[in-house]
FITORDO-392913 format. One record per residue: residue in three letters; x, y, z of N, C-alpha, C, O, CB in turn. Coordinates in pm, 1 decimal, m for minus. Glycine has a CB too. Layout:
BEGIN
+-------+----------+----------+----------+----------+----------+----------+----------+----------+----------+----------+----------+----------+----------+----------+----------+
| koldo |       nu |       nv |       nw |      cau |      cav |      caw |       cu |       cv |       cw |       ou |       ov |       ow |      cbu |      cbv |      cbw |
+-------+----------+----------+----------+----------+----------+----------+----------+----------+----------+----------+----------+----------+----------+----------+----------+
|   ALA |        X |        Y |        Z |        X |        Y |        Z |        X |        Y |        Z |        X |        Y |        Z |        X |        Y |        Z |
...
+-------+----------+----------+----------+----------+----------+----------+----------+----------+----------+----------+----------+----------+----------+----------+----------+
This chain:
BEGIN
+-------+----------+----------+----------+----------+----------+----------+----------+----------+----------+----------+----------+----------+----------+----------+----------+
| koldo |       nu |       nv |       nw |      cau |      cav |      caw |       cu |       cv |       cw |       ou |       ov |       ow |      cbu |      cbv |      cbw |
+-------+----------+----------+----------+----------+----------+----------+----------+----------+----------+----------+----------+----------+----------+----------+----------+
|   UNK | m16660.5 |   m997.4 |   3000.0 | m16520.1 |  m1029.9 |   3010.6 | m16499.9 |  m1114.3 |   3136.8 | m16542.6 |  m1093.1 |   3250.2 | m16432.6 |   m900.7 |   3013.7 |
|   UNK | m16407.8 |  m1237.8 |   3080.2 | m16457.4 |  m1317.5 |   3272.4 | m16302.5 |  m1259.1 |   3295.3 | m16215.7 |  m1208.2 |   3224.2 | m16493.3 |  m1574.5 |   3314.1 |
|   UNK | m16317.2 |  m1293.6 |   3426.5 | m16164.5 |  m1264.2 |   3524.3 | m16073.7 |  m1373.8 |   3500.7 | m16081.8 |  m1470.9 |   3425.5 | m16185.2 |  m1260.9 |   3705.6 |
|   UNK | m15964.7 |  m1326.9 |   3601.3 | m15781.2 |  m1390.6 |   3572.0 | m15878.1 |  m1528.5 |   3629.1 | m15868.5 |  m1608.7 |   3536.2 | m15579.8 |  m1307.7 |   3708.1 |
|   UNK | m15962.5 |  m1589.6 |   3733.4 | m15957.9 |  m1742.8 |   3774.1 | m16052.1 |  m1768.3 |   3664.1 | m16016.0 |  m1863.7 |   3595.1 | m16008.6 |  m1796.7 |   3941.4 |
|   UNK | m16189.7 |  m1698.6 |   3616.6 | m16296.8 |  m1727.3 |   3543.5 | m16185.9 |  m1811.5 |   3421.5 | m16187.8 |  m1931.5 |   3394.4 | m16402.2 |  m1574.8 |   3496.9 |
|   UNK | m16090.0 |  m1700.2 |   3360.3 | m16029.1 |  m1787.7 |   3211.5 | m15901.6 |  m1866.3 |   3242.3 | m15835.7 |  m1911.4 |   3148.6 | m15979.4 |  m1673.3 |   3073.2 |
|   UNK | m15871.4 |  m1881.2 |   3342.8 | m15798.3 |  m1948.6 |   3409.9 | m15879.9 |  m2136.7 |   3383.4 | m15857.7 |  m2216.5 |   3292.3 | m15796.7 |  m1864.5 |   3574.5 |
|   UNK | m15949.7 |  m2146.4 |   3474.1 | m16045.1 |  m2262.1 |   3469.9 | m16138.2 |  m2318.3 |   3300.4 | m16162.5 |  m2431.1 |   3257.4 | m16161.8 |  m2205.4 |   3590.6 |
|   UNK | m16163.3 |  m2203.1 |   3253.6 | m16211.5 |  m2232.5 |   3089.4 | m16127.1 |  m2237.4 |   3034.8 | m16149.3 |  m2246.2 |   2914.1 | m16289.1 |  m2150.5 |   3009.8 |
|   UNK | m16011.4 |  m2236.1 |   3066.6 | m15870.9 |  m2302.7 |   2971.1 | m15872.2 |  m2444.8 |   2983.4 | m15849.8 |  m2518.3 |   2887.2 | m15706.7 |  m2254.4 |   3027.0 |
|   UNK | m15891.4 |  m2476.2 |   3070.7 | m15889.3 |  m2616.6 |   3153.1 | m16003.7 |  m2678.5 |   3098.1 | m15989.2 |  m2771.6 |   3018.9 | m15901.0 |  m2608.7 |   3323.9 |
|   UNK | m16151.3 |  m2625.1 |   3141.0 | m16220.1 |  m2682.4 |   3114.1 | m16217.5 |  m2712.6 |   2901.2 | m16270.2 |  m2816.5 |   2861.5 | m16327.1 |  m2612.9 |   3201.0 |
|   UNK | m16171.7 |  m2641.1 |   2823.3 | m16204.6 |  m2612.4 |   2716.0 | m16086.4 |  m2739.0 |   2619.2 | m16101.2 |  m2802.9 |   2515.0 | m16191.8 |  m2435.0 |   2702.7 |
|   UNK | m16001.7 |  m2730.3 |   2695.1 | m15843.1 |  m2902.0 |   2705.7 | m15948.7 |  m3012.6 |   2699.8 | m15960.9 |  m3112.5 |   2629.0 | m15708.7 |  m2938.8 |   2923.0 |
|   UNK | m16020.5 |  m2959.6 |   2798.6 | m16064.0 |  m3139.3 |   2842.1 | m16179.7 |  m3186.5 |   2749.1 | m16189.3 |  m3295.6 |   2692.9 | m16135.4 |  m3162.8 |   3026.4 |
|   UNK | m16255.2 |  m3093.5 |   2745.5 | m16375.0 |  m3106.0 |   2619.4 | m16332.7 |  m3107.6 |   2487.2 | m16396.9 |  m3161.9 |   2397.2 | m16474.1 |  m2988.8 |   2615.0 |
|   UNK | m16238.6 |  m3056.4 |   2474.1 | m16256.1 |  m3010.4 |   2259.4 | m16235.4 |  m3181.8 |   2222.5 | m16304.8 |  m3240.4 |   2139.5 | m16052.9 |  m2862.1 |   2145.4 |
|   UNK | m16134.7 |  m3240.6 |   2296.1 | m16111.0 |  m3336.2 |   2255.5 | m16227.0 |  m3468.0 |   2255.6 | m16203.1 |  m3576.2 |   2202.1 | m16003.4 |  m3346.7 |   2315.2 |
|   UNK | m16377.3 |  m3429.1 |   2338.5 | m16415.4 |  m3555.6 |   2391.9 | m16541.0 |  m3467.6 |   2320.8 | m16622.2 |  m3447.5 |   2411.1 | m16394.1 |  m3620.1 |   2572.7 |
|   UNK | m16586.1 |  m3411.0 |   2202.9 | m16674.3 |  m3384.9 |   2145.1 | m16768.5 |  m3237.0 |   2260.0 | m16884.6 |  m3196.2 |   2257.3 | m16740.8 |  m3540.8 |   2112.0 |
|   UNK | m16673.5 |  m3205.8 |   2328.0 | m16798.0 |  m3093.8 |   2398.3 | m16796.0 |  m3155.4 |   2514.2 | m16903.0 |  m3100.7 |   2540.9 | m16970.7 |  m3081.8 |   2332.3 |
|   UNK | m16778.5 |  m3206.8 |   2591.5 | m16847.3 |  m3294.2 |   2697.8 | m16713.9 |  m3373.7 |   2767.2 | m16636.1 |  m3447.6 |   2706.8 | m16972.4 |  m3411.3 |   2620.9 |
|   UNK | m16709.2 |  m3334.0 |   2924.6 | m16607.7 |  m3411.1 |   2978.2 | m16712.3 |  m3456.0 |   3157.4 | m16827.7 |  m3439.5 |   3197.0 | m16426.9 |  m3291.9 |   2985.4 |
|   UNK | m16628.6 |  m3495.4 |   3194.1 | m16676.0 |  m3555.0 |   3365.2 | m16541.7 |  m3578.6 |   3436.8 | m16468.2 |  m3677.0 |   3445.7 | m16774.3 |  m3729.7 |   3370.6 |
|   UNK | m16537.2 |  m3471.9 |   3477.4 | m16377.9 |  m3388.9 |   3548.3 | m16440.2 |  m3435.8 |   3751.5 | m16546.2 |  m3407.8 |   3807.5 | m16371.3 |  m3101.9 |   3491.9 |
|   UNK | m16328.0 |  m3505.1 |   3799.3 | m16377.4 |  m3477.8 |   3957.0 | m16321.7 |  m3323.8 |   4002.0 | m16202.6 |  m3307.5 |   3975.4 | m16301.1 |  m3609.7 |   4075.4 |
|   UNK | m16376.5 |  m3230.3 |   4054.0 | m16288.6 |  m3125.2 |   4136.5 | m16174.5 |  m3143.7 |   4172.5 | m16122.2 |  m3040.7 |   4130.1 | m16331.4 |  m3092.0 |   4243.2 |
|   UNK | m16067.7 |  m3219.8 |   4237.2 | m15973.8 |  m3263.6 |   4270.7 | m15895.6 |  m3257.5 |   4126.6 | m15811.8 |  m3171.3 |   4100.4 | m15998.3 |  m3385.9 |   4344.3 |
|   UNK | m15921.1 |  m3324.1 |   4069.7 | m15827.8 |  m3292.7 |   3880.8 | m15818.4 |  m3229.9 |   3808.2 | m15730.4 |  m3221.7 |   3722.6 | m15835.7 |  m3337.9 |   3780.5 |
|   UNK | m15976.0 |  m3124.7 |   3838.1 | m15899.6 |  m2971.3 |   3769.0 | m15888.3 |  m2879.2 |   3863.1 | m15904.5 |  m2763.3 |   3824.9 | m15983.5 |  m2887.5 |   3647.9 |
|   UNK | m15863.1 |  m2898.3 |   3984.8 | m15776.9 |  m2833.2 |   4101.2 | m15622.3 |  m2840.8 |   4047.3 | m15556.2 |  m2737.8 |   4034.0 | m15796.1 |  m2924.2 |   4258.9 |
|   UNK | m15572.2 |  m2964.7 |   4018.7 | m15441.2 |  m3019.7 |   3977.7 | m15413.6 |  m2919.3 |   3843.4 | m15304.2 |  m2864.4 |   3830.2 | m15448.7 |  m3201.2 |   3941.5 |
|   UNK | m15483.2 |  m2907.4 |   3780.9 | m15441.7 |  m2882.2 |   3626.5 | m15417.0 |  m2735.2 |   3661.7 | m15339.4 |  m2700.9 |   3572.5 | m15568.9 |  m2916.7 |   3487.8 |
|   UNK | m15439.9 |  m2616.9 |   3747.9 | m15446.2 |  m2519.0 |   3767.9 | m15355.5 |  m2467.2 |   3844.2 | m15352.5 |  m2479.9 |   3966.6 | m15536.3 |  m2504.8 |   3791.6 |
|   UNK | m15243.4 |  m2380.3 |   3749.0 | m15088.3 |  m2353.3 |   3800.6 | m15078.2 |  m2326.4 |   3942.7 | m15187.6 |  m2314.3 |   3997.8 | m15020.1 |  m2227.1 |   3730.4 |
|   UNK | m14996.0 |  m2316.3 |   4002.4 | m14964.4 |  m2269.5 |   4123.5 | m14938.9 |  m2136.8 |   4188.7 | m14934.0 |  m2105.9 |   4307.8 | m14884.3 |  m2320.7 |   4139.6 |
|   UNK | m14916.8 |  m2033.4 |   4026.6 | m14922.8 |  m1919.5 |   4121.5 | m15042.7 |  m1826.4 |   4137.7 | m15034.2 |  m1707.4 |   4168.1 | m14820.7 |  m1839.5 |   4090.3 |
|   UNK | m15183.6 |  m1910.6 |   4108.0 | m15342.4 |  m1866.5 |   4090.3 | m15351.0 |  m1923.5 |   4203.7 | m15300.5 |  m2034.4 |   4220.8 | m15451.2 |  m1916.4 |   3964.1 |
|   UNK | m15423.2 |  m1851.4 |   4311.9 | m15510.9 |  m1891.9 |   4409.6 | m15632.7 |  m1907.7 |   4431.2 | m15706.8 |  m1816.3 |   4467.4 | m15498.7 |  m1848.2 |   4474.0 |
|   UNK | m15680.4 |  m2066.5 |   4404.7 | m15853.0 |  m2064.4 |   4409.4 | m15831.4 |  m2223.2 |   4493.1 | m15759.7 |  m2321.8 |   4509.6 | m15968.0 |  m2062.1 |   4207.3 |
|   UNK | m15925.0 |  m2171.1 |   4518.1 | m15938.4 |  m2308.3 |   4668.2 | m16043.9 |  m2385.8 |   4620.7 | m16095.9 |  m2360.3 |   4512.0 | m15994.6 |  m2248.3 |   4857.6 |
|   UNK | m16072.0 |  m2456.2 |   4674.7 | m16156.3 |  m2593.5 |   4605.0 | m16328.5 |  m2499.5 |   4657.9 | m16418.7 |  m2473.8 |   4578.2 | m16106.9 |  m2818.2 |   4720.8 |
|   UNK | m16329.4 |  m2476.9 |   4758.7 | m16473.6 |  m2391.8 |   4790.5 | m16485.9 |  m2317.4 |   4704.7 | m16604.4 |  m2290.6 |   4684.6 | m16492.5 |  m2309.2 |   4911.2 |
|   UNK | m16397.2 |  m2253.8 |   4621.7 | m16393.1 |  m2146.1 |   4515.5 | m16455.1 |  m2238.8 |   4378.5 | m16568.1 |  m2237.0 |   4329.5 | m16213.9 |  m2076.6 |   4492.6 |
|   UNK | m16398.1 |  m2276.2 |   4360.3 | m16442.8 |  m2355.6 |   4203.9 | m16602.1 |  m2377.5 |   4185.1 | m16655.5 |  m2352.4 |   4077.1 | m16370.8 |  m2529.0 |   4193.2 |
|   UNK | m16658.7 |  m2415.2 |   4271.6 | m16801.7 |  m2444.4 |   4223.4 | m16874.6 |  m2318.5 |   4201.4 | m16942.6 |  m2304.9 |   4099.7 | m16882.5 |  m2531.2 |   4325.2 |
|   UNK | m16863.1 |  m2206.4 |   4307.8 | m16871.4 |  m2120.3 |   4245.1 | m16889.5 |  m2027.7 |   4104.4 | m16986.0 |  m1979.5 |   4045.1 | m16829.6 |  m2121.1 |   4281.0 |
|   UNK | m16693.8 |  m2030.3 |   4077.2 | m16675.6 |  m1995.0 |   3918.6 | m16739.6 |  m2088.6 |   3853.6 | m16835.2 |  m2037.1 |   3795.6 | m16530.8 |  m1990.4 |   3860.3 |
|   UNK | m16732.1 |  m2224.3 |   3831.3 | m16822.8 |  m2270.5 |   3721.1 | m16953.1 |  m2255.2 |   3698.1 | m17016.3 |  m2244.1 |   3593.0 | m16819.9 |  m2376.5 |   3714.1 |
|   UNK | m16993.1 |  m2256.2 |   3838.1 | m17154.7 |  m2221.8 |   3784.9 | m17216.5 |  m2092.2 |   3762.2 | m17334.3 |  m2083.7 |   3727.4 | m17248.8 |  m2269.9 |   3876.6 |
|   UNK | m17102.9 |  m1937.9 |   3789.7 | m17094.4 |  m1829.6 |   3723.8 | m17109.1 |  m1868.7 |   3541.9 | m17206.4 |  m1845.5 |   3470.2 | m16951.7 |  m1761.4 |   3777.4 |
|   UNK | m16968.2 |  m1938.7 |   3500.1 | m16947.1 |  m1983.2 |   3369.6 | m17077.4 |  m2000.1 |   3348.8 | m17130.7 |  m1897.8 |   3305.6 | m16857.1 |  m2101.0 |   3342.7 |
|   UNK | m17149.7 |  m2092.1 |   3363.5 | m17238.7 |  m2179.2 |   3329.6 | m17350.5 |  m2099.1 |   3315.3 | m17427.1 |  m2106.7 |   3219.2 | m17251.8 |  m2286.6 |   3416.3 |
|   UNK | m17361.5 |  m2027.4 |   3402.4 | m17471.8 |  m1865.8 |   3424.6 | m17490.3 |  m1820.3 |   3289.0 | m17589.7 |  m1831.0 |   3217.1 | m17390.8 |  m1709.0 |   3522.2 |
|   UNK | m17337.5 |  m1748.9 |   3257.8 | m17302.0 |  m1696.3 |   3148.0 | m17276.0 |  m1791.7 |   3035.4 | m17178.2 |  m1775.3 |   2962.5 | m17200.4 |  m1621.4 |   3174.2 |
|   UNK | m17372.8 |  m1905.9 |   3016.0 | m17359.7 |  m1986.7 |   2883.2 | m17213.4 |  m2023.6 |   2831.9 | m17193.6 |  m2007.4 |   2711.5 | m17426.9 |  m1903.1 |   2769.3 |
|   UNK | m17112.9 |  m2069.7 |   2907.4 | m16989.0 |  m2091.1 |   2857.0 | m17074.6 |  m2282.6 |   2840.1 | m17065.7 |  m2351.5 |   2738.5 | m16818.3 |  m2037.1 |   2986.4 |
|   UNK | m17119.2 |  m2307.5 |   2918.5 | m17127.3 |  m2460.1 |   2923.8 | m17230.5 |  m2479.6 |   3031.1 | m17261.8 |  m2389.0 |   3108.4 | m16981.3 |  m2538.1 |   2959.6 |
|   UNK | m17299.8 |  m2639.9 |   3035.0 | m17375.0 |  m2664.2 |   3109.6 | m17327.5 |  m2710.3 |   3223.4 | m17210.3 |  m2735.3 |   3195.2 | m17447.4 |  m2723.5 |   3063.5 |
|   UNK | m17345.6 |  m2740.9 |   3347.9 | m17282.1 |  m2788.6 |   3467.1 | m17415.7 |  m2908.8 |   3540.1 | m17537.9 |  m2895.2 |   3544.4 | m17237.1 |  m2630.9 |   3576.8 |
|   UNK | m17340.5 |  m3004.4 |   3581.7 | m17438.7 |  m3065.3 |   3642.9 | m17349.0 |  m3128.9 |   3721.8 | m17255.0 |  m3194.4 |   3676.9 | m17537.6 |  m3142.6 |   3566.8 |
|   UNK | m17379.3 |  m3109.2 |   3870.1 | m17297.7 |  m3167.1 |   3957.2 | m17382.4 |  m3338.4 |   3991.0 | m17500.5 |  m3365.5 |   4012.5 | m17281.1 |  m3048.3 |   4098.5 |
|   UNK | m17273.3 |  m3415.1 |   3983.4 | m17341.2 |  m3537.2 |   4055.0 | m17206.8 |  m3641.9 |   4082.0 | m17095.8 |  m3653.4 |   4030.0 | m17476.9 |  m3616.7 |   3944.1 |
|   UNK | m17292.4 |  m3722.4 |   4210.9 | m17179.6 |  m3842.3 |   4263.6 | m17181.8 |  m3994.4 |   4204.4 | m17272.4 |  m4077.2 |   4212.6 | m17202.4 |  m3866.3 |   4426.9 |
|   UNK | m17067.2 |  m4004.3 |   4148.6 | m17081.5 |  m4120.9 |   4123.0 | m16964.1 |  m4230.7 |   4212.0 | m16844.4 |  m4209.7 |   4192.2 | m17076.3 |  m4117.6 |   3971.5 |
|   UNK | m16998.8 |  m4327.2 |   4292.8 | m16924.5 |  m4397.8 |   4347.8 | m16846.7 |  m4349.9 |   4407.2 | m16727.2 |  m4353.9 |   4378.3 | m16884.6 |  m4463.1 |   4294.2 |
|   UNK | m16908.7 |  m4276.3 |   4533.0 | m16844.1 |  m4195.6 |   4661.2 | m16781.6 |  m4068.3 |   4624.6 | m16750.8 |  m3999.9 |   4722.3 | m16728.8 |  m4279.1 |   4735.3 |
|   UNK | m16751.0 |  m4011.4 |   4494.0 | m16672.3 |  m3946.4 |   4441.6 | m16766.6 |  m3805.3 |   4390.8 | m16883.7 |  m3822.1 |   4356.8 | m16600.4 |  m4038.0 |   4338.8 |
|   UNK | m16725.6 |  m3714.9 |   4390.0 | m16780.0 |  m3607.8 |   4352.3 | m16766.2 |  m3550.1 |   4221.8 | m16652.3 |  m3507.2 |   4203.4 | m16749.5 |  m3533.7 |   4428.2 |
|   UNK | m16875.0 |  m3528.9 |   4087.4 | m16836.4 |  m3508.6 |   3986.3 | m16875.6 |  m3369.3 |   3927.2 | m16968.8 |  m3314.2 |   3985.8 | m16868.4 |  m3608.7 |   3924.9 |
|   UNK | m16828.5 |  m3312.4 |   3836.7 | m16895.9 |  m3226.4 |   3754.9 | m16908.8 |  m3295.5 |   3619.2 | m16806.7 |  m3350.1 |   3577.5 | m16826.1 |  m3093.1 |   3748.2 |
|   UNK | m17014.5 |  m3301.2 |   3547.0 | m17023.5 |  m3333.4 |   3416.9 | m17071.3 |  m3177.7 |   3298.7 | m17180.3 |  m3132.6 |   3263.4 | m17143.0 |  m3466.0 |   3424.0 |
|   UNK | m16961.5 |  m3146.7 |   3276.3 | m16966.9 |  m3044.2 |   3170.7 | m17010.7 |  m3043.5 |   3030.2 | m16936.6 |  m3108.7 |   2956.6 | m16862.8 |  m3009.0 |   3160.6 |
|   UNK | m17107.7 |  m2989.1 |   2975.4 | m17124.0 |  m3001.7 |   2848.4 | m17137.9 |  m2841.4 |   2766.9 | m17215.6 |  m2748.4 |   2788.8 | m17250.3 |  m3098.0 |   2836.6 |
|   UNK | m17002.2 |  m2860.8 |   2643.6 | m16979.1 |  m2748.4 |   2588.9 | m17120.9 |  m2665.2 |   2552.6 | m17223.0 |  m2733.6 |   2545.3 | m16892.1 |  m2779.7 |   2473.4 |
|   UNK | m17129.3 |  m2544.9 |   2533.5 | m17205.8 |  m2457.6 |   2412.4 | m17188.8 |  m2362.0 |   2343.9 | m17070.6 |  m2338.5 |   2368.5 | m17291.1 |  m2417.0 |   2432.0 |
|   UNK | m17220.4 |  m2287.4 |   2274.0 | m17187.7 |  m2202.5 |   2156.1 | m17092.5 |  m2101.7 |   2218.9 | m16998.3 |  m2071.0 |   2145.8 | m17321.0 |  m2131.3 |   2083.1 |
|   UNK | m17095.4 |  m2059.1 |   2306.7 | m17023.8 |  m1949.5 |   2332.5 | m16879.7 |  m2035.7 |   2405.5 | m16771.6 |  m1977.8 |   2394.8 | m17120.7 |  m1831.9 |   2435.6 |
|   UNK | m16882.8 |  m2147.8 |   2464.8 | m16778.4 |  m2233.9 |   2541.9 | m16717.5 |  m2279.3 |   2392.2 | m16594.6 |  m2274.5 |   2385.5 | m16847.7 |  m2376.8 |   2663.6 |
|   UNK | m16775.9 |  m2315.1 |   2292.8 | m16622.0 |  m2309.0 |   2161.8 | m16586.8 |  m2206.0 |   2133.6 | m16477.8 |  m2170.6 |   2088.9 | m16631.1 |  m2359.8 |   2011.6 |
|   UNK | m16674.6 |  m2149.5 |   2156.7 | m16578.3 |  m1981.2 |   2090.9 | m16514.5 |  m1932.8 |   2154.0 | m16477.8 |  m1821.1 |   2117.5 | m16638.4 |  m1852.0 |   2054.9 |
|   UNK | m16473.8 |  m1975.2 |   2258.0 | m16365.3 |  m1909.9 |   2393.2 | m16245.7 |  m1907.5 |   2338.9 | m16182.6 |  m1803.3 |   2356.3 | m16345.8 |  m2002.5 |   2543.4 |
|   UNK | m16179.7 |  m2018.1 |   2258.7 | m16034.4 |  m2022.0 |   2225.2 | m16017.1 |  m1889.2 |   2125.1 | m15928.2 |  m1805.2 |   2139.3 | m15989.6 |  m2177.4 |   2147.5 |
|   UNK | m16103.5 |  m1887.3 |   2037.2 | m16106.5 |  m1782.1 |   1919.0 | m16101.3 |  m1640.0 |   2035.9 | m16005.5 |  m1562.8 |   2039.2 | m16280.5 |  m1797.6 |   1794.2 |
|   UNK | m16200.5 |  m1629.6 |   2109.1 | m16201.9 |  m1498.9 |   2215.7 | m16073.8 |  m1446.6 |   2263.6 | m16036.4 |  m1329.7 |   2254.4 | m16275.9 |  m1532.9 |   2348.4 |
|   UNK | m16001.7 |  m1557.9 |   2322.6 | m15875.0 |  m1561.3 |   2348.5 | m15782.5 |  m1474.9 |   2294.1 | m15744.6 |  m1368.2 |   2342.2 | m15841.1 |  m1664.2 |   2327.1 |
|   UNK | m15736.5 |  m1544.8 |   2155.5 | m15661.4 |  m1538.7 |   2070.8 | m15670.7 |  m1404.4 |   1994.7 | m15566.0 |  m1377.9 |   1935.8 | m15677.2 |  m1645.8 |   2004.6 |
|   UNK | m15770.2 |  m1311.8 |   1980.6 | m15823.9 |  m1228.9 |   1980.7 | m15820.1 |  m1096.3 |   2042.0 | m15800.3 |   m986.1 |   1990.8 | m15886.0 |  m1272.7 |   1991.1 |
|   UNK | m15848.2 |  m1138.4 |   2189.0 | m15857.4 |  m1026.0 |   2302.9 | m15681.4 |  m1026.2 |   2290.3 | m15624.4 |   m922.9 |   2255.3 | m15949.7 |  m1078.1 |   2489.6 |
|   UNK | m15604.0 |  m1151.2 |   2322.1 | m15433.0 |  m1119.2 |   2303.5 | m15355.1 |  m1040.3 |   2221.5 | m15261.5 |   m967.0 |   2253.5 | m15371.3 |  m1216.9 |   2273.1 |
|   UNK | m15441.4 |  m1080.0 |   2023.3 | m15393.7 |   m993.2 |   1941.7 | m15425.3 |   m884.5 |   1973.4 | m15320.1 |   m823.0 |   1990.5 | m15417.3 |  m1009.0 |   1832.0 |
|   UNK | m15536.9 |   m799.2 |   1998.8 | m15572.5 |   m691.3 |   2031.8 | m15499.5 |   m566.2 |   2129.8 | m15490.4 |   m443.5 |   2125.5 | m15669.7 |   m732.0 |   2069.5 |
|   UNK | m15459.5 |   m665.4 |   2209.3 | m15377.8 |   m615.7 |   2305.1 | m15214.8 |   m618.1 |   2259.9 | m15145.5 |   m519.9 |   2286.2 | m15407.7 |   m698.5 |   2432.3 |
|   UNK | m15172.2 |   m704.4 |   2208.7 | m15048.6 |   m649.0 |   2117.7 | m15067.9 |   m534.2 |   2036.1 | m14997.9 |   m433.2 |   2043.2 | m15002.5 |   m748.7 |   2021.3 |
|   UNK | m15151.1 |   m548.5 |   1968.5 | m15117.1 |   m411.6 |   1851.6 | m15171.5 |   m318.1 |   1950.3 | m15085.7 |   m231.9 |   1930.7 | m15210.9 |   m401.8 |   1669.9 |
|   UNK | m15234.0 |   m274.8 |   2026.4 | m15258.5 |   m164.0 |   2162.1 | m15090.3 |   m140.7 |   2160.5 | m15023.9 |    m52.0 |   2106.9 | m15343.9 |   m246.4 |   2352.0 |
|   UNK | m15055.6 |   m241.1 |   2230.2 | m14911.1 |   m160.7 |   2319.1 | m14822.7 |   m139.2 |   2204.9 | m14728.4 |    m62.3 |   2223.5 | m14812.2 |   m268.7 |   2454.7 |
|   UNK | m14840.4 |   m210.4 |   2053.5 | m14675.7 |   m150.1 |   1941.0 | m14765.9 |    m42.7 |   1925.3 | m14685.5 |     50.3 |   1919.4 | m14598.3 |   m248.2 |   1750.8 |
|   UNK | m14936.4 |     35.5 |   1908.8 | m14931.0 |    147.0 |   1873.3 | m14917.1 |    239.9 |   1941.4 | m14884.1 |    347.4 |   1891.3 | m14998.8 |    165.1 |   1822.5 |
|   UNK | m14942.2 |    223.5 |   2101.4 | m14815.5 |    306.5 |   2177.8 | m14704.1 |    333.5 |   2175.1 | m14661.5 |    448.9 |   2180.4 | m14790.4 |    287.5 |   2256.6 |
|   UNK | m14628.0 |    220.7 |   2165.2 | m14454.1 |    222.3 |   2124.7 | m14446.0 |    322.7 |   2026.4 | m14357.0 |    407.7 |   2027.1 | m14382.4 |     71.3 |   2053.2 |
|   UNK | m14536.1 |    316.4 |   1941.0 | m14526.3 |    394.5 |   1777.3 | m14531.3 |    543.4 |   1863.8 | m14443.3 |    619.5 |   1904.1 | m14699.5 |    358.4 |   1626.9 |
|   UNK | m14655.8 |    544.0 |   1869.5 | m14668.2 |    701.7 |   1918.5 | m14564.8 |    774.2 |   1975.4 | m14537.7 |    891.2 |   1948.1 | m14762.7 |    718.5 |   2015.7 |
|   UNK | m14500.2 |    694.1 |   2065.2 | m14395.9 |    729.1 |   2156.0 | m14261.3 |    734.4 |   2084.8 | m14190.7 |    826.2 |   2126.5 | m14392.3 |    631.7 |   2270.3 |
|   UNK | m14205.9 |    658.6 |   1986.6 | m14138.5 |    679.6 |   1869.8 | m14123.4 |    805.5 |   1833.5 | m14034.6 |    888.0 |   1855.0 | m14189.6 |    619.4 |   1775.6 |
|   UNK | m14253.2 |    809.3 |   1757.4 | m14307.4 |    961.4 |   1678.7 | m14303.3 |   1030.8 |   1766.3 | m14187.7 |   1061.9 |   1737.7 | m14449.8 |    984.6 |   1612.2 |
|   UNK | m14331.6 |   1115.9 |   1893.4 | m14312.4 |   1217.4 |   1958.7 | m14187.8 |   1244.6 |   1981.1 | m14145.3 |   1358.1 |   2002.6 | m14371.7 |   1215.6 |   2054.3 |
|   UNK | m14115.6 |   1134.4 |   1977.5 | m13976.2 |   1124.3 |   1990.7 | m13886.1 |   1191.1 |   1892.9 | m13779.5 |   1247.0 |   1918.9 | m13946.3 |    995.9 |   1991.5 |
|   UNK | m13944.9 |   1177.6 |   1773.5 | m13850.4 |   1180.2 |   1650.9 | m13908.3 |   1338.3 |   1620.5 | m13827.1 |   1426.9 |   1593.9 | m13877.9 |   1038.1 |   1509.8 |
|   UNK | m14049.6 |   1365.9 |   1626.3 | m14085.3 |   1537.6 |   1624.2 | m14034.9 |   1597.5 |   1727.2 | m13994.3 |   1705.4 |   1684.0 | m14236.5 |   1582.1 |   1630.1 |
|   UNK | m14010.9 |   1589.8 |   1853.3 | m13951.3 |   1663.4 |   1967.9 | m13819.3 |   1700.2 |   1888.4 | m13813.3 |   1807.3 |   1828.1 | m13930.2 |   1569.6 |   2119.8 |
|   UNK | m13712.8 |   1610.2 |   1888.4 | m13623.7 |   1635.1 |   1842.0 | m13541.6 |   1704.7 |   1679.2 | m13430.5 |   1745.1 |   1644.8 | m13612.7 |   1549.2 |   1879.4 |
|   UNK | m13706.6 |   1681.0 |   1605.0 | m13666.6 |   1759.5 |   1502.8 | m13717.7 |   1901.3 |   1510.3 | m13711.1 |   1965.1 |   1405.2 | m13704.1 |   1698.6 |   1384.2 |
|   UNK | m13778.4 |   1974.6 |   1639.4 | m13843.7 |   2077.5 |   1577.3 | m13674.4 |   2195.7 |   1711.6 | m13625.3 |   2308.0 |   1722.1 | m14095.7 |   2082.3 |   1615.8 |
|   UNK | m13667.1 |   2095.8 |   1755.7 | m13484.5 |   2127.8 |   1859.8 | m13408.1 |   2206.5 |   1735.6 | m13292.7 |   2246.8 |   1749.8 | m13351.1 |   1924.9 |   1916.3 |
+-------+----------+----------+----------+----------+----------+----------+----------+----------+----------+----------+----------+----------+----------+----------+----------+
């Protein structure tokens, strides 16, 4: 399960790839930008998480400079497409969690008061 910055950043990274076949070349500075304001990760932070990601097969990482500039060149893999599906997933999951609480809590509700 990655953390709040880990899927924070594979949101980002996963925008920039689906569209360019798997594969983007992001400078640090632009997906610093893309990453809301009320997450705190500092630019020393990022290389880090990605190459955690990358650890964990979300995608390949290869840092390199091109023309004074500092790059990451990302390339998707099997488990980095399946992130959106993961997503979407772990969210539903967690909805029907909290209505079958609500439920429960309903029902104790409605037996408390009928056995009154």
């Amino acid at each position: 399960m990655l953390s709040k910055k880990e899927t924070i950043i594979m949101r980002e990274i996963y925008k920039r790839t689906t569209n360019n076949n798997g594969m983007c070349l992001v400078r640090p500075v632009d997906l610093m930008a893309s990453i809301p304001y009320n997450v705190e990760i500092n630019l020393e932070d990022l290389s880090p998480i990605l190459q955690g990601l990358a650890y964990d097969e979300y995608f390949e990482l290869v840092e390199t400079e091109k023309k004074g500039d500092y790059y990451f060149c990302i390339t998707l893999l099997k488990k980095g497409f399946a992130f959106q599906r993961a997503e979407e997933m772990r969210i539903r999951n967690r909805k029907n969690s909290i209505l079958s609480k609500v439920l429960l809590t309903l029902l104790g509700v409605v037996l408390a008061s009928a056995l009154r």
